[in-house]
N, C-alpha and C positions, 0 to 999 in steps of 0.2 A: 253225286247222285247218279245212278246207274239209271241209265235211258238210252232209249233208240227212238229218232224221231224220224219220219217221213214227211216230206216234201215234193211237188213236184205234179201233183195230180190237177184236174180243171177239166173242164168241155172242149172236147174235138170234135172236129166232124169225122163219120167216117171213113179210111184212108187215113189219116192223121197219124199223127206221131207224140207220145209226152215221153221223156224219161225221168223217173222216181229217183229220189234220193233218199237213202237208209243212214242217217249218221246216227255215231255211238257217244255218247258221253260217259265220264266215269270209270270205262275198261275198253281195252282194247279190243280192236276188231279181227286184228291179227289171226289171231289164236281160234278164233271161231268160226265154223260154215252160217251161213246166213240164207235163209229161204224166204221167197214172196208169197206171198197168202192173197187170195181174193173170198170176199163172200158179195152175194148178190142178195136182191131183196127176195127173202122165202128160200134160199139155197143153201145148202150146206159151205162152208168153207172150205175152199178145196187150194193146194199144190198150186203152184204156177213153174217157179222154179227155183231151182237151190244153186250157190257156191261155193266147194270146201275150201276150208283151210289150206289144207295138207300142200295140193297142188295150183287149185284156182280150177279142180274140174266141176262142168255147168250141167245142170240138168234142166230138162223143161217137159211140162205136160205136154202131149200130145197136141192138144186146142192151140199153144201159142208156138211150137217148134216152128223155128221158119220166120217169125214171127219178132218175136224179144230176143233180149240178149242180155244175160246178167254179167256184170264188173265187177272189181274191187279196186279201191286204190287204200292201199293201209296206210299208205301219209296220210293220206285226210282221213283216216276211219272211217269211209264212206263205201258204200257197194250202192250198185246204180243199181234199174231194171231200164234198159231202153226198149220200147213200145214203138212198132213201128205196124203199119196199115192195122190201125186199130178197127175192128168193129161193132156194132153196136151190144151183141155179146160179151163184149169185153167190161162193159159197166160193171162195176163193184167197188166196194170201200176193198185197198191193198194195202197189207198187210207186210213187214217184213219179221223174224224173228232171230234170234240170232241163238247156237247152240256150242257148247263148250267140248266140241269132241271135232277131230279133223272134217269127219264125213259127215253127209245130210241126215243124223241120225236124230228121231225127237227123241224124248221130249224136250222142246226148246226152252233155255231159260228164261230166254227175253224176249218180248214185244212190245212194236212198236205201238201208235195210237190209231194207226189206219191213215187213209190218205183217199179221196173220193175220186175216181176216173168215171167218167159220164163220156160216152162215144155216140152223138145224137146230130143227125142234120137240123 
């Protein structure tokens, strides 16, 4: 069965730090760029950030540059998001998707089930 599951989310305070887990089952991760998704409660869904296939190059929204850091490790067909000095901003169910072409291009094939970060003192 083709899946992507996330892992890794919970309550920090802010300052805090989580990092996410995106593992793939069923196909490789290899072969595909892999983007984070947030939505917030009443917000659109927006971008956080992508990493392609091709090279392992990183992209980030403006709100987390500085901020996060996406990985890959294709042994364990997993791609992280490390979350560091989170803010309370940062709450949202995160998303990762994973897409069949080198670069961050959608439409993505896959998604994962979401994963809840809560950034609250």
């Amino acid at each position: 069965q083709v899946q992507l599951v996330e892992s890794g989310g919970g309550l920090v305070q802010p300052g805090g730090s989580l990092r996410l887990s995106c593992a793939a089952s069923g196909f490789t991760l290899d072969y595909y760029a892999v983007g984070w998704f947030r939505q917030a409660p009443g917000k659109e869904r927006e971008g956080v950030s992508c990493i392609t296939s091709s090279d392992g190059s990183t992209y980030y929204a403006d709100s987390v540059k500085g901020r996060f850091t996406t990985s890959r490790d294709n042994a364990k067909n997993t791609v992280y998001l490390q979350m560091n000095s989170l803010k309370p901003e940062d709450t949202a169910v995160y998303y990762c998707a994973a897409v069949s072409v080198a670069g961050c291009v959608p439409p993505y094939d896959y998604w994962g089930q979401g994963t809840q970060v809560t950034v609250s003192s």
